[in-house]
N, C-alpha and C positions, 0 to 999 in steps of 0.2 A: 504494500500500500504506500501510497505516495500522496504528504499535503503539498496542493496547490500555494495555501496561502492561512495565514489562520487571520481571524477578524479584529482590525484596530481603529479607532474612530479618532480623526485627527479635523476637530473644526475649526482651523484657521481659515480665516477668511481670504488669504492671499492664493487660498489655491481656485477662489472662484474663479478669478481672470485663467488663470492653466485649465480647466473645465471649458470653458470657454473659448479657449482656443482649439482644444479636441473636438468641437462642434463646430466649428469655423471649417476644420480643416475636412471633418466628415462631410461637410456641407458639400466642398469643393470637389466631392468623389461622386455629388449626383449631377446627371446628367439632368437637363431641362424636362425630359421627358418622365421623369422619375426613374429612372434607370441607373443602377449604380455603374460605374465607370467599371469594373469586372463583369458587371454581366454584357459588357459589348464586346461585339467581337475586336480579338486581339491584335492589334496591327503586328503585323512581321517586320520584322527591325531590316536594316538596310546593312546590306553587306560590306562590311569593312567602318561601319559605322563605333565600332569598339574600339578603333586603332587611336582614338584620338582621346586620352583619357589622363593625358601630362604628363606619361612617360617619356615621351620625347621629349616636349618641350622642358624635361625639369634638368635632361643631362645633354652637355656641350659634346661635339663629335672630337677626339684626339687620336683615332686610329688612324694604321696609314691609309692611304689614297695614293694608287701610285700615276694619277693623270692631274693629281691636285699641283698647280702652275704659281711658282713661290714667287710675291710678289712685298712692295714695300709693305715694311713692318712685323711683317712674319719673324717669328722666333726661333732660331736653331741649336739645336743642342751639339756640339761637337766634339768629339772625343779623337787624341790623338798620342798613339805613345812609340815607344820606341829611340830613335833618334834625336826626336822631337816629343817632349810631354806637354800636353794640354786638354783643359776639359774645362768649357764652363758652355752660357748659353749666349748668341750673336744673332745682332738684330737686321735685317738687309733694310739699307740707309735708303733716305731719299733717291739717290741715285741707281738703286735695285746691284747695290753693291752688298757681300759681307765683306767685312775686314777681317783676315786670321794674323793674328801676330804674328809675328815674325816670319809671315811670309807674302800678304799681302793684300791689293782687294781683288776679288772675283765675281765677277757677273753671274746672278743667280735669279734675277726679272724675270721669269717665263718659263724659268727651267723647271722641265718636269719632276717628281718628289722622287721619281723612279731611278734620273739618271743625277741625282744630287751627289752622291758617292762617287761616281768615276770622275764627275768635274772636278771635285775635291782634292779625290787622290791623283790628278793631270796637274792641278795647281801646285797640291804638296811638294810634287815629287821634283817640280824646277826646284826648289830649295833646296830638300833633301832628296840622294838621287839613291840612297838604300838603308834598308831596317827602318823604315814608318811605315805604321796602318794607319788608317783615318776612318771614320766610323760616324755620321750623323742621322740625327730624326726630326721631323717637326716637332717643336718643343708648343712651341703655340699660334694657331693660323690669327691672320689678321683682323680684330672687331668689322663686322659691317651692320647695318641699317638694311632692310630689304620690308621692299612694299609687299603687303599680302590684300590679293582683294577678290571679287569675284564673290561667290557662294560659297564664302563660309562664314562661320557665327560673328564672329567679332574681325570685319578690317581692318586695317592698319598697317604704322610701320610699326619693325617689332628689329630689337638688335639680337644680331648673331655673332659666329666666327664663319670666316670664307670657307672653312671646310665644315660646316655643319650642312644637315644633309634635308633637304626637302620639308621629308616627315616633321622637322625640330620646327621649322616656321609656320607651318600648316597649324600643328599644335598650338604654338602660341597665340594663332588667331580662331583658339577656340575649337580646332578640325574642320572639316569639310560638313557643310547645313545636309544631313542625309534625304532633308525633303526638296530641295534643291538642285545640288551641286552632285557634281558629276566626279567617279574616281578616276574615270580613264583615261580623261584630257584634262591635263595640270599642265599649262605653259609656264616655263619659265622665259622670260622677259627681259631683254638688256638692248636699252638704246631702239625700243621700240619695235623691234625686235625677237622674233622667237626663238632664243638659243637651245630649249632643250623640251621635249614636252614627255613626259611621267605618268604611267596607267601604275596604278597602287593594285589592279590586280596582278600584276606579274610578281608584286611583293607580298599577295597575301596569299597566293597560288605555288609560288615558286620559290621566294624566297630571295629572288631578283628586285634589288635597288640601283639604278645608274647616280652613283655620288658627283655631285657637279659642286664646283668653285664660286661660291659670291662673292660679288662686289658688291660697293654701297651703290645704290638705288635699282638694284636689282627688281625684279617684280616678279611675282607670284599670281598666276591668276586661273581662280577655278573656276572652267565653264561654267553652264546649265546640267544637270542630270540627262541621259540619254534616253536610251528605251529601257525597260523593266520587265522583269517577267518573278510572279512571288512563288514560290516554293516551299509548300509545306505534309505533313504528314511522318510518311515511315524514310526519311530523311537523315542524314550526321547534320548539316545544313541545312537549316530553315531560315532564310531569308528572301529578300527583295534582290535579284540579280541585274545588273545591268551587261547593256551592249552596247555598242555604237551604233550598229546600220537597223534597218527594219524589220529585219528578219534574223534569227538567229537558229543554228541546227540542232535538234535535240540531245544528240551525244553531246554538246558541247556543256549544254543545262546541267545536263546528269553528270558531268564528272567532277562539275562545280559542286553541285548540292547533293553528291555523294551518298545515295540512295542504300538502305539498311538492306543485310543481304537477302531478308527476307519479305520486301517489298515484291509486289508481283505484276501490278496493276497500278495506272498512273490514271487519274480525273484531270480533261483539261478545259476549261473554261475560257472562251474566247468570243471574240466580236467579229459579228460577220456582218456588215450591210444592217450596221445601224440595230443588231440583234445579239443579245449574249446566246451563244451555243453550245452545248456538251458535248464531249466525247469522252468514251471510257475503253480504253485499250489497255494490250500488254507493254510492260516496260520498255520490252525491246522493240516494240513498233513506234511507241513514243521514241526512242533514243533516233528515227529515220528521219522523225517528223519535222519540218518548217515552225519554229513558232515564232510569234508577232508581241511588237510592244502589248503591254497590260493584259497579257496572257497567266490565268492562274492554275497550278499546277496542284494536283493533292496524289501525294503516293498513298498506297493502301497496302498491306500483304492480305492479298484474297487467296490466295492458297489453300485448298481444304486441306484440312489436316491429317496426318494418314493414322499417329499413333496420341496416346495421352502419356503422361508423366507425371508420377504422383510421388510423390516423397514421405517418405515411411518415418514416423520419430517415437519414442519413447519406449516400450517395452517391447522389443521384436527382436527375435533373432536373424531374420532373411536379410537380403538387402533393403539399404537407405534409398535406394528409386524402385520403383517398377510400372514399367510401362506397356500399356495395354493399347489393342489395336481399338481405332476410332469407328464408332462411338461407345465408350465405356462406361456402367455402372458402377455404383460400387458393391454387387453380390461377386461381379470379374475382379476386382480389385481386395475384397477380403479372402478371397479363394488362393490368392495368390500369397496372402502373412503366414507370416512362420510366426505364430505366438509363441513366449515363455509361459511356464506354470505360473507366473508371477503377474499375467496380462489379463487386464480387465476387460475383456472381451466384448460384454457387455455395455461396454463405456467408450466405445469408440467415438471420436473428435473427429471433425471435416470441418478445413479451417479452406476459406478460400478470399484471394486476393481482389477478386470484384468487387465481393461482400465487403473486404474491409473499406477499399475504396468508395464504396459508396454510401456506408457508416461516417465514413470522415465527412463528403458531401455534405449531407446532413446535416452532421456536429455543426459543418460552417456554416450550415444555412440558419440554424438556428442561432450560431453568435451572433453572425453578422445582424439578425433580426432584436438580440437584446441589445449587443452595442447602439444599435438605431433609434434603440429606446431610449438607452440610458443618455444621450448626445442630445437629445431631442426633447428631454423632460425639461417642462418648465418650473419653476418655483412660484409661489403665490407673496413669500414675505423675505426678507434677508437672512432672517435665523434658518427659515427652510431653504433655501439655496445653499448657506452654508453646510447643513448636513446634508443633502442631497452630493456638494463636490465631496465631500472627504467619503460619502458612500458611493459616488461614482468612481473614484480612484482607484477605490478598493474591487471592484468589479470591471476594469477595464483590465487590471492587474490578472484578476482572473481569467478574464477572454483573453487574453495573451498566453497565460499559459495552456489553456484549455487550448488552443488551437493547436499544441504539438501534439495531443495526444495520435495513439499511434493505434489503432482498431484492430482487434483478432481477424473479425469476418469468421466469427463460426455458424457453420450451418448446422440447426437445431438437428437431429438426427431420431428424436423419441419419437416423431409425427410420423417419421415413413414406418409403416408394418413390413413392407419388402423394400429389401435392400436395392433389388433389379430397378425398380423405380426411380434412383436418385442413380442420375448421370455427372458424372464426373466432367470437371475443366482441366485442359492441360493446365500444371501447375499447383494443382489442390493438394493439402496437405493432411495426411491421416495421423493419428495422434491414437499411441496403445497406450491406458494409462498404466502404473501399476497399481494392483488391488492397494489397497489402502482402510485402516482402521481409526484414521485419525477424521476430524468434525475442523476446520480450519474458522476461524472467528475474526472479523476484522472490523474496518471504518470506521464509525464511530462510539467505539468502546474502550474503557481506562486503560486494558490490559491485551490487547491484540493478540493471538497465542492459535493454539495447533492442538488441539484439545483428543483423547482418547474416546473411540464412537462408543456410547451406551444407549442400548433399546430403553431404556426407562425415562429417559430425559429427552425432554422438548426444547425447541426454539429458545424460551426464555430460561434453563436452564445453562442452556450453554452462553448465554449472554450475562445471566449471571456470574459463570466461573470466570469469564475474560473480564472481570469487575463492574459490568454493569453499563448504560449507557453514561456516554461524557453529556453537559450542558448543551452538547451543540449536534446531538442526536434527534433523527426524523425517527420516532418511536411508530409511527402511523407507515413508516415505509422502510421495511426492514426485507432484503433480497435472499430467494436461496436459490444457486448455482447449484445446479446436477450437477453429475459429472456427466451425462450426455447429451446437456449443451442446454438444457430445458433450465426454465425460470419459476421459480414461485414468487410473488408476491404476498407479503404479511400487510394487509392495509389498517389492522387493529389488535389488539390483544383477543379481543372479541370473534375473530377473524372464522369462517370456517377451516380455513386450513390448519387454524392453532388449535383445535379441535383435531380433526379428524387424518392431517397430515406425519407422519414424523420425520424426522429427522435421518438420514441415511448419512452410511460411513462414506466418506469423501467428499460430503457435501461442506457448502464454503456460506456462509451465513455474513453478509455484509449492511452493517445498519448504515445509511445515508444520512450527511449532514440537512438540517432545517435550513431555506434561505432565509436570513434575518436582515431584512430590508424592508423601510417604507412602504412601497409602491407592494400593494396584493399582484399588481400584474407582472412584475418584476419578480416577484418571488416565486409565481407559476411555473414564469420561463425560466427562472434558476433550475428550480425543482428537476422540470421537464430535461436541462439540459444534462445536469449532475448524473438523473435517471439514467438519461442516454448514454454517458461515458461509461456507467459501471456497468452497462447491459453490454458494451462494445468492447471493454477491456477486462470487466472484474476489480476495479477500484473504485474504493470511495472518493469519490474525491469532492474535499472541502472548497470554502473562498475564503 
């Protein structure tokens, strides 16, 4: 068992304004139509759209470049021994000279980074004509100013060094606008000029960047966005793709948006003559096909399935999978366990991944539905707002953590009389328990504990022995967990099942906390949701 949170009332009044701004912001998450901003459909982010997140622009380029052209002010580091020792770092003068002591100046303006070493050791070696190495690197390229404009967030000029590389100025203005701006065509700009023009997919594809030399007032300019085509479904890549021309060939989609291996079937949606049209083909016919700007793509794996897979856990001697041919029950699937003497046979568990997925759904539906409440409630006087924020706090706290809970997805198994009946999903999980003599007691009681099974004792005997309920006990909603998968509810002492039900060995007895809040509607939906987690996982769980 796991607390959520235990209950503290803190009525300062400065937490109104913080209340009030989680309603502000809740506000900002409905759409006009009443429509919260997650129930709309999800826009697919724009490819390469991630690359611009101030990694670049937070670190300066100092690796080599060997086409990078040294020019005034550049930094050199030189190292030289033998005959001659020397080592520090030399700046190229106004005149696109270095000076080497004691040997002299050398023209270095224009010289490539590549052939800086053999000018060096031609120059040394008039001096000294045997026993010197010479040994240099760019210690630090020269500051520039470069204009960045076009389609991206923030233009401007923005300072660099000459060997920083594209990606670093782009960043600093922000990256490229993805509703916008284009990755393919990036001119870079000198003297009016197009010196060099940059498609960032060959960098996010390949790995391919051409590092290019600025000067000051260099420019930078990001077209318009091209054509698009979105790509989502059974996918590694789900995004917005662009191209340059009108038309782009379907292998080319696919090897971008890198399709799961067990995609089978591709949905494509496009415009024909003023008309959106379907078509629904195999992958590989799609990979033949023409596709056109604002064309949308949905992969699927429709592949019937040939076998199931089911994963065997807790008292079994067989194996941890077995898999049965499609479509399987589970009478095929128990035929197949190897029980121990020690296996509750009786008490088989079917745990499956839909289910729990769609327990979680749920859970959210209903946070989301108290959260709306509680953002939303108004107050009538200042003392009641003020307890209203410090009880709102405490319950936002909760919907927070309540949203990791993580759901079993057991399917109840006591309702089917034949097993042949209940078809199994690849993936489902069977669960042997071991026989068991122990009564387990939790939630809200003094002494939470694991109690030894007795036929003479009831419900409130065992709640007894684990000390009785705590203050903060729902006594009117007390849960008992079978061990095959089935629920009782105790809704009173009075209860007929307090009467006429008992108590079996392995069963798990969980009292629910009471919601202790103002609002009767508020405490429903507490209730209701509390209910929901311990039905879906087996805890109590407080706020």
């Amino acid at each position: 068992m796991f607390k959520i949170m235990k209950p503290f009332i803190n009525t300062l009044s400065s937490q109104t304004s913080r209340i009030a701004s989680f309603a502000v912001l809740f506000s900002s998450l409905i759409s006009p139509s009443g429509l919260r901003a997650e129930d709309m459909e999800e826009k697919i982010p724009v490819f390469g759209a991630s690359l611009f997140q101030g990694k670049f622009g937070n670190e300066t380029f100092t690796g080599f470049n060997p086409n990078y052209q040294f020019s005034v002010g550049d930094q050199v580091r030189l190292q030289i021994w033998g005959a001659k020792e020397f080592n520090d770092i030399l700046t190229v003068d106004t005149q696109g000279n270095l000076f080497i002591p004691g040997v002299g100046p050398l023209k270095v303006q224009g010289t490539r980074n590549a052939d800086l070493i053999p000018a060096l050791k031609r120059k040394v070696s008039e001096k000294f004509l045997n026993n010197v190495e010479v040994y240099a690197t760019l210690e630090g390229a020269q500051p520039v100013k470069v204009f960045v404009g076009g389609n991206v967030l923030s233009p401007g000029l923005y300072s660099g060094h000459a060997a920083d590389s594209v990606l670093f100025f782009l960043d600093k203005a922000g990256g490229i606008d993805p509703d916008r701006g284009t990755f393919l065509d990036i001119a870079i700009k000198r003297g009016g000029e197009v010196l060099q023009t940059v498609n960032l997919y060959d960098f996010l594809l390949k790995g391919e960047l051409a590092l290019t030399q600025f000067l000051d007032g260099d420019v930078i300019f990001v077209d318009r966005r091209k054509s698009t085509i979105i790509v989502e479904g059974a996918v590694h890549n789900s995004y917005q793709f662009e191209f340059a021309k009108d038309v782009i060939a379907g292998a080319k989609i696919l090897e971008m948006a890198h399709p799961h291996s067990n995609a089978t079937n591709v949905s494509i949606r496009t415009m024909k003559k003023g008309e959106i049209v379907s078509f629904y083909m195999p992958v590989a016919d799609a990979a033949k096909r023409m596709l056109s700007d604002g064309d949308h793509l949905f992969f699927v794996p429709d592949a019937v399935p040939k076998t199931v897979e089911v994963l065997v856990k807790g008292e079994h001697e067989g194996p941890s999978r077995i898999v049965l041919p499609y479509p399987a029950n589970l009478q095929s699937a128990l035929e197949e366990l190897q029980p121990s003497a020690r296996s509750d046979k009786d008490s088989i568990q079917l745990f499956r991944k839909s289910i729990s997925l769609r327990q979680r759904e749920m859970l959210r539906e209903s946070l989301d539905n108290l959260e709306r409440k509680i953002l939303t409630a108004r107050s009538s006087s200042a003392q009641e707002a003020q307890i209203r924020t410090a009880e709102a706090e405490l319950l936002l706290k909760f919907i927070e953590r309540a949203r990791k809970v993580q759901p079993k997805g057991q399917v109840v198994l006591s309702f089917w009389k034949n097993p042949g009946e209940v078809y199994l999903e690849d993936g489902d999980t069977l669960l042997i328990p071991a026989k068991s003599n122990l009564v387990m007691v939790h939630g809200e009681v003094l002494y939470p504990n694991a109690q030894l099974h007795d036929k003479k004792f009831g419900f409130q005997d065992y709640i007894n022995r684990a000390g009785g309920y705590t203050a903060n006990a729902d006594k009117s909603n007390v849960l008992f967990f079978r061990r095959d998968g089935s629920i009782d509810n105790v809704r009173s002492s009075r209860s007929t099942f307090s009467r006429s039900r008992s108590v079996n060995s392995g069963d798990e007895i969980v009292v629910l906390p009471k919601a202790d809040v103002k609002s009767l509607q508020l405490a429903k939906d507490i209730s209701q949701i509390v209910y929901q987690i311990a039905i879906a996982t087996r805890v109590a769980v407080d706020f």
